[in-house]
C-alpha positions as a Markdown table, in Angstrom:
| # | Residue | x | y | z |
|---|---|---|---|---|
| 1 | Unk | 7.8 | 41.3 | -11.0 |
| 2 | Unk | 9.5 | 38.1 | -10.9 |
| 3 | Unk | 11.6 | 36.8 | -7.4 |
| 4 | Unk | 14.5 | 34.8 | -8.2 |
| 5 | Unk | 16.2 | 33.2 | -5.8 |
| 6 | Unk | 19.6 | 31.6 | -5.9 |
| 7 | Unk | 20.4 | 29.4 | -2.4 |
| 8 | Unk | 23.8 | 29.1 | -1.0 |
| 9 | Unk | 25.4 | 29.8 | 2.0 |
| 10 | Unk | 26.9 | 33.6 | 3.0 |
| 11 | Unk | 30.0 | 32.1 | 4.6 |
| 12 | Unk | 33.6 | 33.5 | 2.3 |
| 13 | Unk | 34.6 | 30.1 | 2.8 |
| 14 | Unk | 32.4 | 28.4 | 1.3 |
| 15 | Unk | 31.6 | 31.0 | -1.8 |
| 16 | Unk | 33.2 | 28.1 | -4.3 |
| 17 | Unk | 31.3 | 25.2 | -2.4 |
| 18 | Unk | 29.6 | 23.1 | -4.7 |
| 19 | Unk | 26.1 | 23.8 | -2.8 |
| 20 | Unk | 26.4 | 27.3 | -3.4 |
| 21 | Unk | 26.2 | 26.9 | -7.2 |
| 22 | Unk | 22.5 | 28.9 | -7.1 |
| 23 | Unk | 24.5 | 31.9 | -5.3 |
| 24 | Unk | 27.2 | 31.7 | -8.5 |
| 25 | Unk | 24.4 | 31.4 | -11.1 |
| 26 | Unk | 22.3 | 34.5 | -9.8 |
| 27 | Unk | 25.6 | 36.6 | -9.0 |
| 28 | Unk | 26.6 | 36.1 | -12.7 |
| 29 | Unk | 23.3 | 37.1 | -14.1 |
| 30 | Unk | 22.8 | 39.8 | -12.3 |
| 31 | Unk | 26.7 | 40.8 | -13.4 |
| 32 | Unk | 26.1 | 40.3 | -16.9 |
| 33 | Unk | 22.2 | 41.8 | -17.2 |
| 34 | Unk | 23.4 | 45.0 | -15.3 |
| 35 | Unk | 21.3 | 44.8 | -12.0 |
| 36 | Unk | 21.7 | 47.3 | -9.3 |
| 37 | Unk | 24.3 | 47.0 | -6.6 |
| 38 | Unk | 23.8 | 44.6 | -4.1 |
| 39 | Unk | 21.8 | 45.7 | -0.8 |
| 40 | Unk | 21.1 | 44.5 | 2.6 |
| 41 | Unk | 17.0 | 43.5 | 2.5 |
| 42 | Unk | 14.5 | 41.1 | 3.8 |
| 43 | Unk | 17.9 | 38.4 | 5.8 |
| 44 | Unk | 19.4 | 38.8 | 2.2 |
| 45 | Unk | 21.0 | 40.4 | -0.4 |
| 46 | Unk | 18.8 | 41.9 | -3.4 |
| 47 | Unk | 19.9 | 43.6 | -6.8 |
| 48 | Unk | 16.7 | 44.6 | -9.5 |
| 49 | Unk | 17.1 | 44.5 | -12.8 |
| 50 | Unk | 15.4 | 43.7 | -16.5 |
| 51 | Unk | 16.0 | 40.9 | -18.8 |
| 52 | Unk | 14.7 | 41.2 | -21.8 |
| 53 | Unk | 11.0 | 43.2 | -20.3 |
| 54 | Unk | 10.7 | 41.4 | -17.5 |
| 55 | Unk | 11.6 | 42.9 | -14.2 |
| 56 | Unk | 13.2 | 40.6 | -12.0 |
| 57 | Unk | 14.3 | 40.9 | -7.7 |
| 58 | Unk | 17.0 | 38.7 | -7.4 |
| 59 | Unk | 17.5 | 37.7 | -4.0 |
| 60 | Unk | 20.1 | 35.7 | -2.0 |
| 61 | Unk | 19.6 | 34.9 | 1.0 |
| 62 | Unk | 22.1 | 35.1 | 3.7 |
| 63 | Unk | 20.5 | 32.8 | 6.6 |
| 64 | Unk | 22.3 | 29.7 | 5.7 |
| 65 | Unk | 20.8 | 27.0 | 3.2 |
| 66 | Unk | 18.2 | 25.5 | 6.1 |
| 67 | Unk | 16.5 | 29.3 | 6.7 |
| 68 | Unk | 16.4 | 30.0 | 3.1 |
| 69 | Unk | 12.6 | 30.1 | 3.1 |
| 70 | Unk | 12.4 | 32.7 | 6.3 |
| 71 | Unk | 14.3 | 35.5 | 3.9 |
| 72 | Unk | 12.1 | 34.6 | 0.7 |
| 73 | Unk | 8.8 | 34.6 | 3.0 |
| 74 | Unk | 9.7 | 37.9 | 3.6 |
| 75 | Unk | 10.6 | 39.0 | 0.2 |
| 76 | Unk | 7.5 | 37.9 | -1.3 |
| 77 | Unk | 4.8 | 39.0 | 1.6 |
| 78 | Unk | 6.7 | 42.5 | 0.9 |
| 79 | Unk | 5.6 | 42.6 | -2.7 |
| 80 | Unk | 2.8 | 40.6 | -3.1 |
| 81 | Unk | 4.5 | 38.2 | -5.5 |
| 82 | Unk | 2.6 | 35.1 | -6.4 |
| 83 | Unk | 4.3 | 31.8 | -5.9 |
| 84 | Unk | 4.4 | 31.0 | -9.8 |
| 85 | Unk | 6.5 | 34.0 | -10.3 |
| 86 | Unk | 9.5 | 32.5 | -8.4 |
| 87 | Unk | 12.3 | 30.8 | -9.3 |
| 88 | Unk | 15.0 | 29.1 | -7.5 |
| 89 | Unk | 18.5 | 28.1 | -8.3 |
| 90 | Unk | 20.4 | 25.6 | -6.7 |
| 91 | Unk | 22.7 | 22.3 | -6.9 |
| 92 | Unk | 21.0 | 19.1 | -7.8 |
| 93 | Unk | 23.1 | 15.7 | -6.8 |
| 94 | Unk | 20.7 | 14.0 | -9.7 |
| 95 | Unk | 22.3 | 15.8 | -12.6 |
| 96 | Unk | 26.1 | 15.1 | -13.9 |
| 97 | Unk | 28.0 | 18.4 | -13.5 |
| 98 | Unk | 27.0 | 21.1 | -16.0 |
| 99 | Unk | 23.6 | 20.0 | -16.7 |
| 100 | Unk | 20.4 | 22.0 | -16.1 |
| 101 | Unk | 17.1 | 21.3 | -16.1 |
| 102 | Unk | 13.9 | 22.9 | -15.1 |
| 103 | Unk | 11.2 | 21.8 | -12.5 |
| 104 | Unk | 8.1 | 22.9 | -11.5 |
| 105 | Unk | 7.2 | 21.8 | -8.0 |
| 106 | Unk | 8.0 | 18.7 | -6.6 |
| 107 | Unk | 9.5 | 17.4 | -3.8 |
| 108 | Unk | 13.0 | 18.8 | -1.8 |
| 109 | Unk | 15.0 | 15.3 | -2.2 |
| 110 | Unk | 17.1 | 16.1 | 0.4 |
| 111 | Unk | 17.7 | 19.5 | 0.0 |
| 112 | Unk | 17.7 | 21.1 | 3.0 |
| 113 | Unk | 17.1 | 25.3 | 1.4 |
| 114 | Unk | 13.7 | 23.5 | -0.8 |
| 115 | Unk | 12.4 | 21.9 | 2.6 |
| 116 | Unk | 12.6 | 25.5 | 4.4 |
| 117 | Unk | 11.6 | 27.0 | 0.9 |
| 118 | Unk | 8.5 | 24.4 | 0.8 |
| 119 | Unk | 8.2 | 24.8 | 4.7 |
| 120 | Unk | 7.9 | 28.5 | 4.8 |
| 121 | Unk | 5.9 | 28.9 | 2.0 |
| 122 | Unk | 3.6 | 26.3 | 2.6 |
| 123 | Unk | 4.2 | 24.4 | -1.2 |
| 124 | Unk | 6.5 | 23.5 | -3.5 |
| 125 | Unk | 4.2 | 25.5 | -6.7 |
| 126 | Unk | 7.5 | 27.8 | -7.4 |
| 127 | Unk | 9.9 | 26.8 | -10.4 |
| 128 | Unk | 12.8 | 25.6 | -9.8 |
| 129 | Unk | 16.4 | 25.5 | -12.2 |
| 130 | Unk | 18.4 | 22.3 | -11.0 |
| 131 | Unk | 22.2 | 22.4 | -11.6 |
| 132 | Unk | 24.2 | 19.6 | -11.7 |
| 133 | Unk | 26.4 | 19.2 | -9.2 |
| 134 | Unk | 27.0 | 15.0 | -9.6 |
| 135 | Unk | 27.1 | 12.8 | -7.1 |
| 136 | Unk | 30.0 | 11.3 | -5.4 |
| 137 | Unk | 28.9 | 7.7 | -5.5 |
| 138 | Unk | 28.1 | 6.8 | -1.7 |
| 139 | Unk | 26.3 | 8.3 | 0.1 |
| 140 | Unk | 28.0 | 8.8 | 3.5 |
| 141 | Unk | 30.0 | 10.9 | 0.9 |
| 142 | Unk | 27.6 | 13.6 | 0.0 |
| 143 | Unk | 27.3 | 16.0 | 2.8 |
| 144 | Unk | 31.2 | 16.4 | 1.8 |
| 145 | Unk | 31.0 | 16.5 | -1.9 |
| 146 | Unk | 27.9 | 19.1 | -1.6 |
| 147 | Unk | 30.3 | 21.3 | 0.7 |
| 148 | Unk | 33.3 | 20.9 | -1.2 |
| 149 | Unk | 34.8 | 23.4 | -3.2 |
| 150 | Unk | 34.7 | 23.2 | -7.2 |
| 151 | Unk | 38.2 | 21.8 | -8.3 |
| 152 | Unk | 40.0 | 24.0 | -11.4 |
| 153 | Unk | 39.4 | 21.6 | -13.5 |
| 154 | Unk | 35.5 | 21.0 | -12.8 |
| 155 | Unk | 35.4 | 25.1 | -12.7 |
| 156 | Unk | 36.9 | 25.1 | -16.7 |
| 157 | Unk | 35.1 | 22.1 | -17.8 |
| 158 | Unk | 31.5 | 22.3 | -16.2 |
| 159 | Unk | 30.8 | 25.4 | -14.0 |
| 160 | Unk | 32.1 | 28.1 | -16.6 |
| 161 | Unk | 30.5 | 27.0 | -19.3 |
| 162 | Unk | 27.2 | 25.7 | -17.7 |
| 163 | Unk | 27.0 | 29.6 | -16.3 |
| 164 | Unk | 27.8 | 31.1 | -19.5 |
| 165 | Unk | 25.0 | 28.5 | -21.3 |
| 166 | Unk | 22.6 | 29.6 | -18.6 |
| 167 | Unk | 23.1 | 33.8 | -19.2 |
| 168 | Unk | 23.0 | 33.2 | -22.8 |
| 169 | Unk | 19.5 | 31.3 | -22.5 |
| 170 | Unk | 18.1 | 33.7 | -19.7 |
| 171 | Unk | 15.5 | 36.1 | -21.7 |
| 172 | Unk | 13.7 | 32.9 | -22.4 |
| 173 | Unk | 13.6 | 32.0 | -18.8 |
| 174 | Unk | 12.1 | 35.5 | -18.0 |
| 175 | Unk | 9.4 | 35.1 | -20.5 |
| 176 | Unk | 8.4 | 32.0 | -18.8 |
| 177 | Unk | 8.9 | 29.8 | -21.8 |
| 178 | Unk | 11.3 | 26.9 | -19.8 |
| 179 | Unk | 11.3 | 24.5 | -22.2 |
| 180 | Unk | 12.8 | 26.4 | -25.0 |
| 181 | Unk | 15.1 | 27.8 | -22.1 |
| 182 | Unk | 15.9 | 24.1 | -21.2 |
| 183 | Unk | 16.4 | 23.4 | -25.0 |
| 184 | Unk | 18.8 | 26.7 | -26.1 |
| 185 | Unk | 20.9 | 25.4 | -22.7 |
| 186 | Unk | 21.3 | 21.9 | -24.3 |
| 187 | Unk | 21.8 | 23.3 | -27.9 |
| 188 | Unk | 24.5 | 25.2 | -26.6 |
| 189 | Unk | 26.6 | 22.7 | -24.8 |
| 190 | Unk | 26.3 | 20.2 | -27.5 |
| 191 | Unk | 27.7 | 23.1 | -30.4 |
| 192 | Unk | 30.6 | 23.2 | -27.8 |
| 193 | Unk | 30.9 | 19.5 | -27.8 |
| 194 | Unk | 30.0 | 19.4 | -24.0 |
């Protein structure tokens, strides 16, 4: 089984906030792929499903962004799933709005849901899909920008399509092959001119 994780936080108003891009990108896979309902488990919210024939736990969890790790600790002590079969979605300042790339470990840059991931599970050896979020240019500006909603426009021109891009490209993500995943994602945007 593979975990994947999307990190946000559970808060109504702030279900368009630019941080809880990870929550929008697992929400709309597990719409399109045909997951179970939504249930109440491990501080979260989980849905199974199959892409492709992988089976996959999605998982959001719903302690805030800085106790993200606590619910995925959980998830993955309950059914014994090793650390390279997670992966985590969430908003990346580095990368311009509706780009994605792929990481495998690293560092948290910031990030306050990677540092509880990388605190509560004692290493960053999980995957990890960055989407771009952009920067706002200063940095006493970021903690606003993160928590900002997505304008109309930015939703047409960069979170739509990057989500559609990303469903598309999903059954390579579940086989594990990321770099084709990474590549079909960028084929895609640049055949619509993205």
């Amino acid at each position: 089984m593979l975990l994947w994780v999307g990190l946000g936080n559970p808060e109504p108003s702030m279900q368009r906030n630019r941080h809880n891009i990870g929550f929008m990108a697992l929400e709309t896979l597990v719409l399109h792929y045909g997951f179970s309902s939504w249930r109440s488990r491990f501080r979260g919210k989980i849905a199974e499903g199959r892409i492709g024939n992988q089976k996959i736990l999605a998982l959001l969890p719903m302690t805030y962004m800085n106790r993200s790790g606590e619910s995925v600790q959980e998830a993955i002590a309950f059914y014994k799933i090793p650390l390279q079969n997670i992966t985590v979605f969430h908003d990346d300042l580095d990368l311009l709005p509706g780009r994605l790339r792929v990481k495998h470990g690293g560092g948290a840059a910031g990030h306050n849901g990677l540092r509880s991931l990388d605190h509560c599970l004692g290493t960053p050896a999980y995957q990890r899909v960055r989407l771009g979020i952009g920067h706002p240019g200063q940095k006493e500006r970021v903690c606003g920008w993160v928590l900002g909603n997505f304008t109309k426009t930015e939703c047409e021109e960069q979170l739509t399509p990057l989500l559609e891009r990303l469903v598309e490209a999903a059954p390579l993500l579940a086989e594990g092959q990321s770099d084709r995943f990474m590549t079909r994602v960028a084929l895609v945007e640049k055949k619509n001119g993205i």
